[in-house]
N, C-alpha and C positions, 0 to 999 in steps of 0.2 A: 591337616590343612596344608596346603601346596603354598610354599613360602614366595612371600614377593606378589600375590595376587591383589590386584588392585579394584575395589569394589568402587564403584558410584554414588555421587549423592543423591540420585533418585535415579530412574529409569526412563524419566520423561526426558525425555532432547529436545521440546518446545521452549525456551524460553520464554515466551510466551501468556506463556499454560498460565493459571493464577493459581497460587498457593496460600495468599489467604485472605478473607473477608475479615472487616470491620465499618466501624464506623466513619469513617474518614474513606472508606471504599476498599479496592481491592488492590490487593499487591502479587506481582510476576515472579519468575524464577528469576529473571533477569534483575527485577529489582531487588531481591532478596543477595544476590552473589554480589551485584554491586554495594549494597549497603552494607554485608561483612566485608567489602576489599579495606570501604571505609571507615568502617567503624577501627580496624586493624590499626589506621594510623595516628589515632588519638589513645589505643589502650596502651599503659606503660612496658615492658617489657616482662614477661612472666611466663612459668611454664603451667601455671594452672589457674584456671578464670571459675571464679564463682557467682551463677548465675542464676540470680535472683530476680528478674525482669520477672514482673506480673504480666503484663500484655506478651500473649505465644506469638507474635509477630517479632520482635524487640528480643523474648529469648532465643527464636532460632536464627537470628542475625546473630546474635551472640554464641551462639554453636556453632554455625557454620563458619564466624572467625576463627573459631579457635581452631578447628579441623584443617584449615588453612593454613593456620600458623603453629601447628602441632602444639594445644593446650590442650591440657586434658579440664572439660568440663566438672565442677565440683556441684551436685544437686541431691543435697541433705534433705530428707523431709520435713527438719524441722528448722529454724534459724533462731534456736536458742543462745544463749549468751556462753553456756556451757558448750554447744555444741559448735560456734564458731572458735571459742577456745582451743580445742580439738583441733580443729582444722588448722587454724594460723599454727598451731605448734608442729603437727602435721605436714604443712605444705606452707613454710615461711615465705617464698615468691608468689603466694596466692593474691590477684586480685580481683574486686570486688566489682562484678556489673548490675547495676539497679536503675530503676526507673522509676522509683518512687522513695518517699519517707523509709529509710533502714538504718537499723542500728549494727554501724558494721562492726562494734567491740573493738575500731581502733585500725580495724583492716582498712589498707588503701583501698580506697570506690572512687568510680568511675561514675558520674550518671549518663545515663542513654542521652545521647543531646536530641533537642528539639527536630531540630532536620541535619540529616547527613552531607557532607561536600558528596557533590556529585560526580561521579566517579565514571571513565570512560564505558560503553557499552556494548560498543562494538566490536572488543575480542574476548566479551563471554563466552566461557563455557561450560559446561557441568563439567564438574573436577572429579577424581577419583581418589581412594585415599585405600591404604594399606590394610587388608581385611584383619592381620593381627595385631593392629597398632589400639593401644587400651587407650578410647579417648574422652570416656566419660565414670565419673565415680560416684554410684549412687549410697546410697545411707538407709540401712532399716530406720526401722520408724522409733527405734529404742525401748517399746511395751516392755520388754523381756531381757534389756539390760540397758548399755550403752551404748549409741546407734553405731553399727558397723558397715566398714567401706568395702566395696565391690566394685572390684575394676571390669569394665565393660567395653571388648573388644568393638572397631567398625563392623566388621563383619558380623559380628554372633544380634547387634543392634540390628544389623539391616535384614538378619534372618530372621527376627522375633516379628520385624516391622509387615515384612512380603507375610510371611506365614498367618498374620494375623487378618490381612487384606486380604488373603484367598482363604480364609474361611469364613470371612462375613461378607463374599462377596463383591468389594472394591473394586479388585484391580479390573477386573470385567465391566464394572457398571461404577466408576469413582462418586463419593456419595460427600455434600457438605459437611465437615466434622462440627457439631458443637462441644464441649469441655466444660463440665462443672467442676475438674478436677486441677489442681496445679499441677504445668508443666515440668516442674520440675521432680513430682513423685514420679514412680516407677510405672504405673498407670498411667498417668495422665503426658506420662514422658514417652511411653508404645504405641498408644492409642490414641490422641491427639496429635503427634509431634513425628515420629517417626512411620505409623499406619499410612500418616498422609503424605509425605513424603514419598515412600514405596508404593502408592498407588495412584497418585495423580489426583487426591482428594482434596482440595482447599481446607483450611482450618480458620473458626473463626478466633479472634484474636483477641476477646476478651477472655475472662471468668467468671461469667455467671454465677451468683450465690442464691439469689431470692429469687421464689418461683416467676413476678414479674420480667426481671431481667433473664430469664430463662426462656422466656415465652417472646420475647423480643428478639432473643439474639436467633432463635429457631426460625423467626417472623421473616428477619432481615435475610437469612440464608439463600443464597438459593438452589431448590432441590436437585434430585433425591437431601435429604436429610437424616443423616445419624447424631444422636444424642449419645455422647460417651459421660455415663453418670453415677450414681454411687444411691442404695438403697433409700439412704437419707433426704439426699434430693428430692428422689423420686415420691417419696413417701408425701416433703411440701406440698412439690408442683401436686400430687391429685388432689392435695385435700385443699388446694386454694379454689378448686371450680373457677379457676381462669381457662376460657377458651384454650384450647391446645391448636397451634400451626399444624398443617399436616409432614409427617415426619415418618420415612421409611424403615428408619430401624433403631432400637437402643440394645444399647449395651450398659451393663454396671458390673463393679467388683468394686473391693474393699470391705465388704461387709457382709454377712447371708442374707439373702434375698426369698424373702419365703415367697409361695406357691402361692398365696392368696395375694400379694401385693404383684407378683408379676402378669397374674390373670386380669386386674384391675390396669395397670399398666397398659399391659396389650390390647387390651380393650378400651381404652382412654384413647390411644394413639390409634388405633385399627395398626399395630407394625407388631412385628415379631419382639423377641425379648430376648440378646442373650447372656450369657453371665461368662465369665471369664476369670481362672483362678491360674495364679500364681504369685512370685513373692522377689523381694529387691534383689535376692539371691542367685535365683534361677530366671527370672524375668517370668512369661507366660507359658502356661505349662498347657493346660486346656481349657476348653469351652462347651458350654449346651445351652440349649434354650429348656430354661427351667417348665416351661409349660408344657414339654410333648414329653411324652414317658412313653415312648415306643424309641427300642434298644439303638435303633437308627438314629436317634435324636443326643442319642446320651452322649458321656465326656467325650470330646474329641480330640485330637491333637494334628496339629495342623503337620502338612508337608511342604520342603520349600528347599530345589539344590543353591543355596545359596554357602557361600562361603561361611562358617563360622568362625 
């Protein structure tokens, strides 16, 4: 990698553009850059921010401070009692970003405030930040021992993010994201969070759990529509026989995804299906759409000259 390269926070140069839906409406690039200059000047001084925001509007305010302010993101899979232990011992300047009820074991928190000082907007810009600068550290999920940290270059993030958007098609045609996943797993932290970013897709901003609220937040989007979900989900939302929104594409991983639940699926939604396999380690490795078994359709592995 060519030292000193300085990669972007997204490709879009609209400020404009919207990056993400909720309920309370939509929010801009413009809003987004401004609300992390601000949030910067309420969070205490620290080189590592642990980001626990449930709403993905509120976490990626809080990423893109920290990218600002060269903090390296801290997003564990899980926020056990043990496992912030770990961390506070780990990373003793770490502090704690949430926006809800959290048990921080003691760590300095911040909460998301209600509304941000409003912050100048007319010498936004999309920033660009150092492709080998390690600004986020994810967490296995601990199944197979004690969950372990991976440091996660700008660059190698924004290569996982384009690669994943030019093979489900995005960056050509940007599609609403939905999320039944948290932001801050490795999953729902590419494919939610980052996907959309590197392709001009909006995200919405809750997390859906019940097929109800699943059907809503699809409802509210507006199209094309990608559902990024997990077998589990999938498996509710069909057996609830709630109406499905019309919706162009899903994806899932975390789990094996058999052949009979993704034909139901794709046939539920009339949208293709595809599954996506990789791990906290390596981030995303490949993808297929489970339902076509013609060699064309099998693992694939995306391409993308981006900076790692």
């Amino acid at each position: 990698m060519t030292p000193n390269v300085q990669v972007p926070l997204s490709p879009v140069t609209d400020l404009d553009s919207v990056v993400a839906w909720g309920p309370q409406g939509q929010r801009r690039l413009r809003d987004l850059l401004a609300d992390a200059r601000a949030l910067l000047r309420i969070l205490p001084v620290s080189g590592h921010l642990l980001n626990v925001c449930q709403d993905r509007y509120r976490f990626a305010v809080g990423f893109v401070a920290g990218l600002l302010d060269e903090r390296v993101s801290l997003q564990p899979a899980s926020q056990s009692p043990e496992t912030l232990q770990r961390i506070r011992a780990a990373h003793p300047d770490v502090v704690c970003l949430t926006d809800s009820t959290f048990d921080s074991q003691g760590l300095p928190c911040v909460g998301y405030p209600e509304s941000l000082s409003a912050m100048p907007q007319d010498e936004l810009q999309v920033p660009a930040f150092a492709a080998d600068r390690v600004v986020a550290i994810l967490f296995t999920s601990g199944s197979t021992g004690l969950p372990q940290p991976h440091g996660k270059t700008w660059g190698r993030l924004v290569r996982n993010g384009r690669v994943e958007a030019e093979r489900l098609g995005l960056v050509a045609r940007p599609h609403g994201i939905v999320g039944t996943v948290p932001v801050q797993h490795s999953y729902g932290f590419e494919s939610t969070f980052l996907m959309a970013l590197q392709s001009g897709s909006p995200f919405w901003t809750g997390k859906p759990f019940y097929p109800q609220d699943i059907v809503a937040a699809l409802a509210a989007m507006p199209g094309p529509r990608l559902l990024v979900t997990t077998p589990f989900h999938l498996q509710a939302l069909l057996a609830s026989g709630l109406a499905l929104p019309p919706t162009d594409l899903l994806l899932s991983a975390t789990a094996p995804l058999s052949g009979h639940l993704a034909s139901q699926a794709e046939a539920r939604f009339a949208a293709p299906l595809h599954e996506i396999y990789g791990s906290t380690e390596s981030g995303q490795l490949a993808s297929r759409r489970t339902t076509d078994p013609s060699p064309r359709a099998g693992m694939s592995r995306g391409r993308c000259r981006c900076p790692t």
